[in-house]
Backbone as JSON Lines, residues from 0, in Angstrom:
{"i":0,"aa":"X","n":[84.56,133.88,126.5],"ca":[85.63,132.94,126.76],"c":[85.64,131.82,125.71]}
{"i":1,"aa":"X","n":[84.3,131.57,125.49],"ca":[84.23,130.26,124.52],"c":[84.56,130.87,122.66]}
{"i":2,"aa":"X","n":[84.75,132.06,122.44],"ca":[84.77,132.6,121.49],"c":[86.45,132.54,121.54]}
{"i":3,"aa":"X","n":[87.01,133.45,122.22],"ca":[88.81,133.08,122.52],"c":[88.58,131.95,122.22]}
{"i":4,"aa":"X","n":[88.51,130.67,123.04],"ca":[89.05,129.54,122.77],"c":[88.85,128.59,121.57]}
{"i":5,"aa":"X","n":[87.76,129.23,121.21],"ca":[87.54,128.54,119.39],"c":[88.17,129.64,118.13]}
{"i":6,"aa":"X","n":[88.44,130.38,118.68],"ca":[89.92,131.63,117.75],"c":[90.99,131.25,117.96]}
{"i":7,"aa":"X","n":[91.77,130.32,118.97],"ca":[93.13,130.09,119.56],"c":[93.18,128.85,118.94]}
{"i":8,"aa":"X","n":[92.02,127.64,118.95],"ca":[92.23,126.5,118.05],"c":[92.14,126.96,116.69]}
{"i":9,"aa":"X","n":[91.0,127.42,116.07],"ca":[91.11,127.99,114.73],"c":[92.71,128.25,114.07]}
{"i":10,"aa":"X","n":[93.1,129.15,115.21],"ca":[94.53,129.66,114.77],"c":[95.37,128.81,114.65]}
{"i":11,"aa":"X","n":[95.49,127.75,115.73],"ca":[96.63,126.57,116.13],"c":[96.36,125.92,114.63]}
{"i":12,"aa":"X","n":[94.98,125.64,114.48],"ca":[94.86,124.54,113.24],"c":[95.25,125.33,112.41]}
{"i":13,"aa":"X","n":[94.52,126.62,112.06],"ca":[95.67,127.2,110.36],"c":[97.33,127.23,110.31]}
{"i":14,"aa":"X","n":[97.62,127.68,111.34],"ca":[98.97,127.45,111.4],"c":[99.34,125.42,111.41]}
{"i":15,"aa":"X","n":[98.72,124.71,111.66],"ca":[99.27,123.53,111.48],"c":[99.5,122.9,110.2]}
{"i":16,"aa":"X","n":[98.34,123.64,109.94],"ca":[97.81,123.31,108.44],"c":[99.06,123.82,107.03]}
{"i":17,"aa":"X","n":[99.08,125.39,107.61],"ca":[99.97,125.69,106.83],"c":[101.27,124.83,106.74]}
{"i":18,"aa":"X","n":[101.68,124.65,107.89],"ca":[103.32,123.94,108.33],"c":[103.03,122.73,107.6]}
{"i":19,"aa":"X","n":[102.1,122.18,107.56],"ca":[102.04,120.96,107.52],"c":[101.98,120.95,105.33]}
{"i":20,"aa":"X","n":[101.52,122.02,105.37],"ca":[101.73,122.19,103.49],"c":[102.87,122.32,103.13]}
{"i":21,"aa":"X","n":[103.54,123.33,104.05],"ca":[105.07,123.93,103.57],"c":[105.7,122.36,104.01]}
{"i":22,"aa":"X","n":[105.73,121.51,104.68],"ca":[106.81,120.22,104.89],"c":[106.12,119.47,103.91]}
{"i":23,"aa":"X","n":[104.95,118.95,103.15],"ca":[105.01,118.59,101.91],"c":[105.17,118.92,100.71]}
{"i":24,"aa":"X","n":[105.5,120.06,100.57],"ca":[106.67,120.78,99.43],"c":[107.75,120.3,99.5]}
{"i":25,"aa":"X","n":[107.79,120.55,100.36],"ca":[109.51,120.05,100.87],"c":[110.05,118.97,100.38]}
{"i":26,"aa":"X","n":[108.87,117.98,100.98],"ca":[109.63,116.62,100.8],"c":[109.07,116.06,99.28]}
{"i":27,"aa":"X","n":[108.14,116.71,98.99],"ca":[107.92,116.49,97.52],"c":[108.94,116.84,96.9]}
{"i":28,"aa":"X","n":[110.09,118.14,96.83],"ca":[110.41,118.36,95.76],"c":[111.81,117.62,96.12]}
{"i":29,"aa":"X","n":[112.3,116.97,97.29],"ca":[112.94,116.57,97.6],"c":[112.78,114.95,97.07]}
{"i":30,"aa":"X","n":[112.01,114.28,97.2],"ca":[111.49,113.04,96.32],"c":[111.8,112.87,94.62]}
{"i":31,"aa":"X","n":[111.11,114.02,94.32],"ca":[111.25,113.97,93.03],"c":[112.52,114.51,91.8]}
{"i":32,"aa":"X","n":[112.4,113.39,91.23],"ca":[113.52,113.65,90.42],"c":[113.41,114.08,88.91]}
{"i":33,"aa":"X","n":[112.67,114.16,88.6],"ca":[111.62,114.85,87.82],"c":[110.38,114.8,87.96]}
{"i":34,"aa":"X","n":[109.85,116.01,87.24],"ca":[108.22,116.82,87.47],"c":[107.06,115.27,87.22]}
{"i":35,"aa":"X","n":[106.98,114.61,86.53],"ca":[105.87,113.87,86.69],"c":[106.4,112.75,87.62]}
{"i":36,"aa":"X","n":[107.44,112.45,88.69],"ca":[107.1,111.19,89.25],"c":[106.37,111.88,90.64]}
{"i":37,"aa":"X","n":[106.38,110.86,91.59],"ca":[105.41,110.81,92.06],"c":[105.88,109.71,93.36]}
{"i":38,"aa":"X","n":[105.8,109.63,94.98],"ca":[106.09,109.25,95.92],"c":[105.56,107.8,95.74]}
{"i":39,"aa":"X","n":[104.63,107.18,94.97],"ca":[104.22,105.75,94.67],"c":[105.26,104.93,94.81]}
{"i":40,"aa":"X","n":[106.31,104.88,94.17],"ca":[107.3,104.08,93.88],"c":[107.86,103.73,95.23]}
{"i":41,"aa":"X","n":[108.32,104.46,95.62],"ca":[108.92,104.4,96.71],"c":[108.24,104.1,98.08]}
{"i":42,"aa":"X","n":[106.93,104.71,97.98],"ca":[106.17,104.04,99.13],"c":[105.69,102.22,98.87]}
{"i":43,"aa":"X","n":[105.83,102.11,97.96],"ca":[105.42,100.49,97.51],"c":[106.62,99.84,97.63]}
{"i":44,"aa":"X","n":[107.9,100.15,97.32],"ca":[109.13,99.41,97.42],"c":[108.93,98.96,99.35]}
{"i":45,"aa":"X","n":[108.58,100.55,100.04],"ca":[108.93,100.48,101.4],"c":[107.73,99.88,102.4]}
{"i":46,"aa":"X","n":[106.48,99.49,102.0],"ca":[105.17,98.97,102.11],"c":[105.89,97.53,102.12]}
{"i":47,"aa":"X","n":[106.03,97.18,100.97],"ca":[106.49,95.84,100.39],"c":[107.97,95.15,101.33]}
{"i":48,"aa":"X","n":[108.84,96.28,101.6],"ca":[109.93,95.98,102.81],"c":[109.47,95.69,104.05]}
{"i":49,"aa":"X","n":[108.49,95.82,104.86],"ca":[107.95,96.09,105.99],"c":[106.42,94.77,106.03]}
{"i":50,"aa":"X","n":[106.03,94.49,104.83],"ca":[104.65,93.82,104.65],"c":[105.29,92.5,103.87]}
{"i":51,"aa":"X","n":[106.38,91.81,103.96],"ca":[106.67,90.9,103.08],"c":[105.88,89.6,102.57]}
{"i":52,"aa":"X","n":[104.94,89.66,101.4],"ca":[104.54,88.5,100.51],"c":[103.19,89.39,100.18]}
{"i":53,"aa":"X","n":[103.05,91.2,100.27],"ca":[101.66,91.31,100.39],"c":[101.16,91.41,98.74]}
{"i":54,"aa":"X","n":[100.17,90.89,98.5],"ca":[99.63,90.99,97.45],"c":[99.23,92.0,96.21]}
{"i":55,"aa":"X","n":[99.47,92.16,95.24],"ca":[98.85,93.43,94.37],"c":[97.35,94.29,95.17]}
{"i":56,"aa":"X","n":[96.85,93.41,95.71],"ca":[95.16,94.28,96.14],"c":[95.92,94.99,97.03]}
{"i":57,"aa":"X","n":[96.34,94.23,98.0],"ca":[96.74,94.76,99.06],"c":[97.56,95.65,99.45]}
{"i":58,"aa":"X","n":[98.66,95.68,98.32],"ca":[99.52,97.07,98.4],"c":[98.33,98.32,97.75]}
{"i":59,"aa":"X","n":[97.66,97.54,96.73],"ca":[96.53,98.7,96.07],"c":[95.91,99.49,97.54]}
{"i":60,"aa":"X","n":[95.12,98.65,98.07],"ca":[94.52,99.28,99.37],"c":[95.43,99.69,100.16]}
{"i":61,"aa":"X","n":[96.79,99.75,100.61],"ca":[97.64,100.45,101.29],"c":[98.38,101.75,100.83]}
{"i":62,"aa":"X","n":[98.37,101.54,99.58],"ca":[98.82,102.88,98.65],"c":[97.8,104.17,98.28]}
{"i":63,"aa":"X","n":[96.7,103.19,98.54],"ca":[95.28,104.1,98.27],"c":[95.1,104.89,96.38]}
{"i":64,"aa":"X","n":[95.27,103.32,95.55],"ca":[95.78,103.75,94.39],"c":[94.8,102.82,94.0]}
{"i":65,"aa":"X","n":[94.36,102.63,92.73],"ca":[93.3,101.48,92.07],"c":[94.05,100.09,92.0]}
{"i":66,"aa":"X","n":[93.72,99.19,91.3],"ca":[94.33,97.86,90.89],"c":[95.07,98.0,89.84]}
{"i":67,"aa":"X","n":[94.68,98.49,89.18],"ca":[95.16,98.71,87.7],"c":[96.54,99.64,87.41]}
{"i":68,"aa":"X","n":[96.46,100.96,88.7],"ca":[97.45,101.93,88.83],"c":[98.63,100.92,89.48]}
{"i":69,"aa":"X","n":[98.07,100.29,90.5],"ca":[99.21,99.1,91.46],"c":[99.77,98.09,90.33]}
{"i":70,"aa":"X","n":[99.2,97.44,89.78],"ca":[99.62,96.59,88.94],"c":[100.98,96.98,88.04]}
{"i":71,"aa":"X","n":[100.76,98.16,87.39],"ca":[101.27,98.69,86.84],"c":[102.4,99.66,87.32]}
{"i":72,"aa":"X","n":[102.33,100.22,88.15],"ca":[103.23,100.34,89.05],"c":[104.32,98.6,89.49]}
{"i":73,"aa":"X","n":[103.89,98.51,89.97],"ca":[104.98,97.26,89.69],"c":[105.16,96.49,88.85]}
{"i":74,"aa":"X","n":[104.79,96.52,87.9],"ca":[105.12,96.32,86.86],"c":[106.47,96.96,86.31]}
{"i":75,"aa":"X","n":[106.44,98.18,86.96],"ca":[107.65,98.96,86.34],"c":[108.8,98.76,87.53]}
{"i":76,"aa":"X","n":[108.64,98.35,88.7],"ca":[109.19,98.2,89.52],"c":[109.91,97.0,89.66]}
{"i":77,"aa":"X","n":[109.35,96.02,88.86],"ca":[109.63,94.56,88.27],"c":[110.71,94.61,87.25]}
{"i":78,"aa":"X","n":[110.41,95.58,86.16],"ca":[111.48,95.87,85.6],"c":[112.7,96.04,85.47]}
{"i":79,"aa":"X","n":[112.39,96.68,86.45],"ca":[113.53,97.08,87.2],"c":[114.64,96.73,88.2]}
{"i":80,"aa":"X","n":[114.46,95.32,88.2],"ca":[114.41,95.21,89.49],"c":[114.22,95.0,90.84]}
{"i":81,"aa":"X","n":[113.64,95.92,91.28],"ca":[113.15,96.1,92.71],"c":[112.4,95.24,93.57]}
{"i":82,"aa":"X","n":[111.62,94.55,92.57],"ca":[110.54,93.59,93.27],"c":[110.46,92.27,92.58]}
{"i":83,"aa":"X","n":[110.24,90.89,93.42],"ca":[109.88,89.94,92.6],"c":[108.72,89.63,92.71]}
{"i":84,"aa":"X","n":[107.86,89.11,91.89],"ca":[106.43,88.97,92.05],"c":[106.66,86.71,92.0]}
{"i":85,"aa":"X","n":[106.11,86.87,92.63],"ca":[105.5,85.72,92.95],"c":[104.71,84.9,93.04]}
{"i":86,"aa":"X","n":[103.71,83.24,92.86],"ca":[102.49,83.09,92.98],"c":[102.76,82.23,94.17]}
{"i":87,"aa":"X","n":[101.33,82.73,94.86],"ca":[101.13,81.49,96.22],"c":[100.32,80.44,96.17]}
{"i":88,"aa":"X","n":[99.83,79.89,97.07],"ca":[98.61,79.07,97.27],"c":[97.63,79.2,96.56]}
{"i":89,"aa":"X","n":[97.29,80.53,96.38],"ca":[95.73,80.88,95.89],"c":[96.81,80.84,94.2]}
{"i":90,"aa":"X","n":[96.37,80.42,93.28],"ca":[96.86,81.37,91.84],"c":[96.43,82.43,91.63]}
{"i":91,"aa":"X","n":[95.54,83.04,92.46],"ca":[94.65,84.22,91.73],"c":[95.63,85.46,92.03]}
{"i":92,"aa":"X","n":[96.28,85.26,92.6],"ca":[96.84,86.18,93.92],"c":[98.53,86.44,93.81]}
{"i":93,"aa":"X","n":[99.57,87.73,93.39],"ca":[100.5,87.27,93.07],"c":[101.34,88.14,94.41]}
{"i":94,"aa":"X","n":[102.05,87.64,94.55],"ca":[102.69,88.02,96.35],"c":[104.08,88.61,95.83]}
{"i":95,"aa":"X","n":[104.71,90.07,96.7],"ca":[105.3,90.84,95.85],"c":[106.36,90.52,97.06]}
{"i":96,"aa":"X","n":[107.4,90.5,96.64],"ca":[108.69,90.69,97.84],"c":[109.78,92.09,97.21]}
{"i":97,"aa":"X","n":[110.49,92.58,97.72],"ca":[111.63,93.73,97.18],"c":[112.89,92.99,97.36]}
{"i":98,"aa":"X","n":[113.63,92.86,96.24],"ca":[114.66,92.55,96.17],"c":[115.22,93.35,96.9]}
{"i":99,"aa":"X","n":[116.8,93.15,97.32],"ca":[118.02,93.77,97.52],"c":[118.22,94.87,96.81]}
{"i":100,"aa":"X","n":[118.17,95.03,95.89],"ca":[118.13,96.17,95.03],"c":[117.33,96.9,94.91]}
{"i":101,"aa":"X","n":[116.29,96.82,95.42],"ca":[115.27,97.49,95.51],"c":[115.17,98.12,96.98]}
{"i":102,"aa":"X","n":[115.8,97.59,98.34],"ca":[115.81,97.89,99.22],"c":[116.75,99.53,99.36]}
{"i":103,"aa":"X","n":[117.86,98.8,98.65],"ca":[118.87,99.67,98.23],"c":[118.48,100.74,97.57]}
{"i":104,"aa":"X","n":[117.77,101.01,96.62],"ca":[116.97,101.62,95.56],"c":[116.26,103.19,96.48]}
{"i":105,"aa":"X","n":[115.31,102.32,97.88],"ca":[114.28,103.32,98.36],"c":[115.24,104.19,99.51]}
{"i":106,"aa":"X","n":[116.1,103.42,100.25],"ca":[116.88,104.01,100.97],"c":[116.88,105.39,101.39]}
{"i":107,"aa":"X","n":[117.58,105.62,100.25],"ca":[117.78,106.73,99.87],"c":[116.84,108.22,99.24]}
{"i":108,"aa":"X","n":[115.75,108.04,99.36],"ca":[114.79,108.95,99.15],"c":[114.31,108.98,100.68]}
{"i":109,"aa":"X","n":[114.07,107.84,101.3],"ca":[113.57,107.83,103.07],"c":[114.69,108.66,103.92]}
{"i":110,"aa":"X","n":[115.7,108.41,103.67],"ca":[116.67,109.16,104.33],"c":[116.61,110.83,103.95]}
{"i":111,"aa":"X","n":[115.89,110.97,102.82],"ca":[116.4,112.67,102.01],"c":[115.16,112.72,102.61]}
{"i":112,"aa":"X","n":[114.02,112.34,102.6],"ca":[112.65,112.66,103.55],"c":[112.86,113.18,104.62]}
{"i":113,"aa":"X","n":[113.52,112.95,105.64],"ca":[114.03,112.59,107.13],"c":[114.63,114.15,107.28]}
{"i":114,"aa":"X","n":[115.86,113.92,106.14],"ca":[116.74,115.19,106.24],"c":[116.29,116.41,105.61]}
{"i":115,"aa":"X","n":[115.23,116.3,105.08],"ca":[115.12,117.91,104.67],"c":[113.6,118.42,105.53]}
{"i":116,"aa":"X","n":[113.33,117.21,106.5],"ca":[112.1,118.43,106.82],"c":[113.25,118.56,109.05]}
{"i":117,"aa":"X","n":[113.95,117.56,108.99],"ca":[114.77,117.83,110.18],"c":[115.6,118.79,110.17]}
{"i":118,"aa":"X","n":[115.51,119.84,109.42],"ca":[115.8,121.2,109.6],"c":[115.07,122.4,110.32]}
{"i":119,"aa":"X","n":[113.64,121.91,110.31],"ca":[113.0,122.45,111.14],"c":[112.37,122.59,112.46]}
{"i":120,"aa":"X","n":[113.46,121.43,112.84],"ca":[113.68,121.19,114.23],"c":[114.91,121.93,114.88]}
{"i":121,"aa":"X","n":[115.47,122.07,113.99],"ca":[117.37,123.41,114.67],"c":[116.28,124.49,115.46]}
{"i":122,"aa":"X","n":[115.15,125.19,115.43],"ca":[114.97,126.26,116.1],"c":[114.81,125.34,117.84]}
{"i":123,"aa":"X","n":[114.26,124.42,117.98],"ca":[113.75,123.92,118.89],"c":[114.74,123.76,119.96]}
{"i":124,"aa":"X","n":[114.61,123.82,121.24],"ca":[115.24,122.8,122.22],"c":[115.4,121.77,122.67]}
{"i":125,"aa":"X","n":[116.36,121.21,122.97],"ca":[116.04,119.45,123.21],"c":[114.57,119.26,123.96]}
{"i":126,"aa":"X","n":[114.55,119.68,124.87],"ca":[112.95,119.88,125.97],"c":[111.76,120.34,124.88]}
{"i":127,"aa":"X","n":[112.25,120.88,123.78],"ca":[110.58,121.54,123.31],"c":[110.6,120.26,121.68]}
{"i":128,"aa":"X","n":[111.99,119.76,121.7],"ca":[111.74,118.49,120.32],"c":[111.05,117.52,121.11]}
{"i":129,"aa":"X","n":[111.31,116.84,122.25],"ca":[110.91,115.89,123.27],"c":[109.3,116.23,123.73]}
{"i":130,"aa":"X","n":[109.11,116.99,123.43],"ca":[107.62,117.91,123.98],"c":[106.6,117.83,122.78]}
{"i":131,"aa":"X","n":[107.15,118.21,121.22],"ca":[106.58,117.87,120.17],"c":[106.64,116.59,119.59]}
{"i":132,"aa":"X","n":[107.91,115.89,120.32],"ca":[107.51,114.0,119.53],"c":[106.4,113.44,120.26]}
{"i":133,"aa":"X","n":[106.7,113.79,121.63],"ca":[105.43,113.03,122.51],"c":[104.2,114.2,122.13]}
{"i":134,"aa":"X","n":[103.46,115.36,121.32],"ca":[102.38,115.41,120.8],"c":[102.22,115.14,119.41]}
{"i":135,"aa":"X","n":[103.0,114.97,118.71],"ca":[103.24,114.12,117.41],"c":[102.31,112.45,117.84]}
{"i":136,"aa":"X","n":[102.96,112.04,118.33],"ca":[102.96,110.75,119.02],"c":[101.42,110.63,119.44]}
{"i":137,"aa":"X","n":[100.89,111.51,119.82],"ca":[99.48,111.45,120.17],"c":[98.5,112.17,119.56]}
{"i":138,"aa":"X","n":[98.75,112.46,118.51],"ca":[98.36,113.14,117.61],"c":[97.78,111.88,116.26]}
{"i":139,"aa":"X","n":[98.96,111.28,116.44],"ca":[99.17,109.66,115.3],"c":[98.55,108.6,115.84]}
{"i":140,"aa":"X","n":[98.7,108.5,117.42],"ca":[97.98,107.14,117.64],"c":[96.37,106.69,117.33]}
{"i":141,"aa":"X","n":[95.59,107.85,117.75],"ca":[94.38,107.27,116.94],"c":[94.13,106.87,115.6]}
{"i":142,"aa":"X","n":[95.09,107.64,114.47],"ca":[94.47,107.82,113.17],"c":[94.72,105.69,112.89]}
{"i":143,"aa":"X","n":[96.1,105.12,113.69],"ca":[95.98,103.86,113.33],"c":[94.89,102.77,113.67]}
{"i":144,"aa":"X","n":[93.44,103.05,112.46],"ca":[92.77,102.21,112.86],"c":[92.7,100.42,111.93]}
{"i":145,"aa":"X","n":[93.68,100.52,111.18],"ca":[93.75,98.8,110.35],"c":[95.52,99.11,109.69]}
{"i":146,"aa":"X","n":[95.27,97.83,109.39],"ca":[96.59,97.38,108.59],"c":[96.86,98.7,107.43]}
{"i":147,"aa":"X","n":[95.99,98.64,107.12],"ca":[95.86,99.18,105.48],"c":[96.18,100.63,105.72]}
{"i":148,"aa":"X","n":[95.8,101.4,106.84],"ca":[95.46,103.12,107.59],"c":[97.13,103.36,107.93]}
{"i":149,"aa":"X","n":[97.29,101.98,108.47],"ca":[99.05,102.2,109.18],"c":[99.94,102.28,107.74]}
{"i":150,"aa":"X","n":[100.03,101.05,106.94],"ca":[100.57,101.3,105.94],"c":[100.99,102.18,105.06]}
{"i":151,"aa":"X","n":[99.64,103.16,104.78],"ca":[99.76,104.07,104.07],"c":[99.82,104.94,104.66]}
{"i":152,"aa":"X","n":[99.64,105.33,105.74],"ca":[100.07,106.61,106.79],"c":[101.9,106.47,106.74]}
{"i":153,"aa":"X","n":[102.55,105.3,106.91],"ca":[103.87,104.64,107.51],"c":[104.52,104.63,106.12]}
{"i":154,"aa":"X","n":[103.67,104.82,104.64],"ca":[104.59,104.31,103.26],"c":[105.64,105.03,103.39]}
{"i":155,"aa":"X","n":[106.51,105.97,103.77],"ca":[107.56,106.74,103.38],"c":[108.11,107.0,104.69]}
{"i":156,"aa":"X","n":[108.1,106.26,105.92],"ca":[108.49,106.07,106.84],"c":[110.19,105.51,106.93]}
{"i":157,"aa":"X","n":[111.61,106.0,107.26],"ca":[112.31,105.1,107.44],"c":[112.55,104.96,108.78]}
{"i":158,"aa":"X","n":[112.41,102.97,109.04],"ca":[112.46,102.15,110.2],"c":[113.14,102.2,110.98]}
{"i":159,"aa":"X","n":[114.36,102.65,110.12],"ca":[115.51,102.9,111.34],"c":[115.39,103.91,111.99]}
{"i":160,"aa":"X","n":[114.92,105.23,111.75],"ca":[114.75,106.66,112.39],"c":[113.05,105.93,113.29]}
{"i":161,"aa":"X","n":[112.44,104.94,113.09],"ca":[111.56,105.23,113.95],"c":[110.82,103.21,113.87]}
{"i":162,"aa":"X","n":[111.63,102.02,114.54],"ca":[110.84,100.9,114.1],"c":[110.08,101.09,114.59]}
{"i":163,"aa":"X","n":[109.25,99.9,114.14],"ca":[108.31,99.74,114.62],"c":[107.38,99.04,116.06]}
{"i":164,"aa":"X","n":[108.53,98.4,117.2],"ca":[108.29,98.76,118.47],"c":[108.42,100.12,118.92]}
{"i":165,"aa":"X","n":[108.77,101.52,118.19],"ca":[108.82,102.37,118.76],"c":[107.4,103.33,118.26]}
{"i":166,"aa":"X","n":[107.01,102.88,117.12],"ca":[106.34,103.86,115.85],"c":[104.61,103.58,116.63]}
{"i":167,"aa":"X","n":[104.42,104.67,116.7],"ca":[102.73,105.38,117.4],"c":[101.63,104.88,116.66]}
{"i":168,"aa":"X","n":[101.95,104.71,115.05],"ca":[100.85,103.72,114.29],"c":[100.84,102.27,114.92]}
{"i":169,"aa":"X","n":[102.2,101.73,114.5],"ca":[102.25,100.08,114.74],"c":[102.15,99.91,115.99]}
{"i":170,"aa":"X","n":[101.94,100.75,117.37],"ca":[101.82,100.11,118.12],"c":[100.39,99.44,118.54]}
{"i":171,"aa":"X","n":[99.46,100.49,117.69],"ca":[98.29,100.02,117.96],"c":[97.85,98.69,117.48]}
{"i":172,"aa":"X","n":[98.61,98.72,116.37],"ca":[98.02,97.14,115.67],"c":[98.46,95.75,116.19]}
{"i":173,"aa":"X","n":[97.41,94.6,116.68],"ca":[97.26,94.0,117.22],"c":[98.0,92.45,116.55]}
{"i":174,"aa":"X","n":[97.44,92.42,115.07],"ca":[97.87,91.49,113.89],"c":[97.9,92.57,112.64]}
{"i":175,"aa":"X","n":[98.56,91.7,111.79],"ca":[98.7,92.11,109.91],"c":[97.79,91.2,109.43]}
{"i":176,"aa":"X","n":[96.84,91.51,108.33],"ca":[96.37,90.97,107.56],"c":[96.99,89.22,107.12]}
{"i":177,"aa":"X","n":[96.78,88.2,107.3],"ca":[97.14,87.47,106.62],"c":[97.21,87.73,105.31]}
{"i":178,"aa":"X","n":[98.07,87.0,104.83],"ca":[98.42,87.24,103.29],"c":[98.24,85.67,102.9]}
C-alpha cells in the first residue's frame, strides 16, 4: 500500500513538474521579444510598482540577481524611462520609483503572461478551475516566508487579475521591510 502511494505522488509530482516546465516556455517565449532578454526588466518595473521607494539592494534581493546585475539593470531602465532613482535620508541608499511610463511599459507583458498560460484552463470546469485555485492557493501559502520570498515569487504577477488582499503570498505578510 505504502509503495502505491509513493508511485501515485511520484507520478502527481512528475506530471506537475512537467506542466509546470511546459507553462514556463510558454510564458517565456511569450515575454520575450528577442532571444537574449530576459523577464528581469519587467519583474523590477512590477516589484518597484507594488514596493514603492525600494532600494537598489533591495530590489537586488527580491529579483534574486547580484548588486551589480540590479544596478545595471536599472540603469537601463532609467534610460529609458521607466524608473526614477532617487536619494533618501541615508545618501548611501538610492530609492527607485516607476514612472508612468514605465507602468505603462510592464502592463503589457503581465497581461500576455496571464493570457497565454489561461488557455489551459478551457479544458476545465468552472467546479474543477475553483477546485485548482483553492489548491494553487495552498500550495503558495507556505512558500511566503519574508518580504523578499513574496516579491520575487509575485515579480510577474498582474494585481489586477489577483491584488493583493486577495493574493495567497501577501496574505501572509504581516509588514514590508522598511525602506
Amino acid at each position: 500500500m505504502i509503495k502505491i502511494a509513493a508511485m501515485t505522488r511520484l507520478r502527481t509530482a512528475n506530471m506537475l513538474a512537467a506542466f509546470a516546465g511546459e507553462i514556463t516556455e510558454r510564458v517565456e517565449a511569450t515575454l520575450k521579444s528577442h532571444p537574449n532578454q530576459t523577464d528581469s526588466a519587467s519583474a523590477a518595473l512590477n516589484i518597484m510598482g507594488f514596493w514603492e521607494g525600494i532600494t537598489n539592494a533591495q530590489l537586488a534581493r527580491a529579483l534574486n540577481l547580484s548588486h551589480t546585475a540590479t544596478v545595471r539593470l536599472v540603469d537601463k531602465l532609467e534610460a529609458q524611462g521607466f524608473v526614477e532613482a532617487r536619494k533618501g535620508e541615508d545618501k548611501r541608499a538610492t530609492h527607485l520609483h516607476v514612472t508612468p511610463a514605465g507602468r505603462k511599459a510592464v502592463l503589457p507583458a503581465l497581461v500576455a503572461r496571464c493570457a497565454a498560460v489561461k488557455d489551459y484552463l478551457g479544458v476545465l470546469t468552472a467546479a474543477e478551475e475553483k477546485q485548482l485555485t483553492g489548491l494553487l492557493e495552498k500550495l503558495m501559502r507556505p512558500l511566503a516566508t519574508d518580504a523578499y520570498g513574496v516579491s520575487h515569487f509575485c515579480r510577474l504577477c498582474e494585481f489586477t487579475a489577483c491584488p493583493g488582499d486577495q493574493c495567497p503570498m501577501h496574505a501572509n505578510m504581516e509588514s514590508w521591510p522598511e525602506i
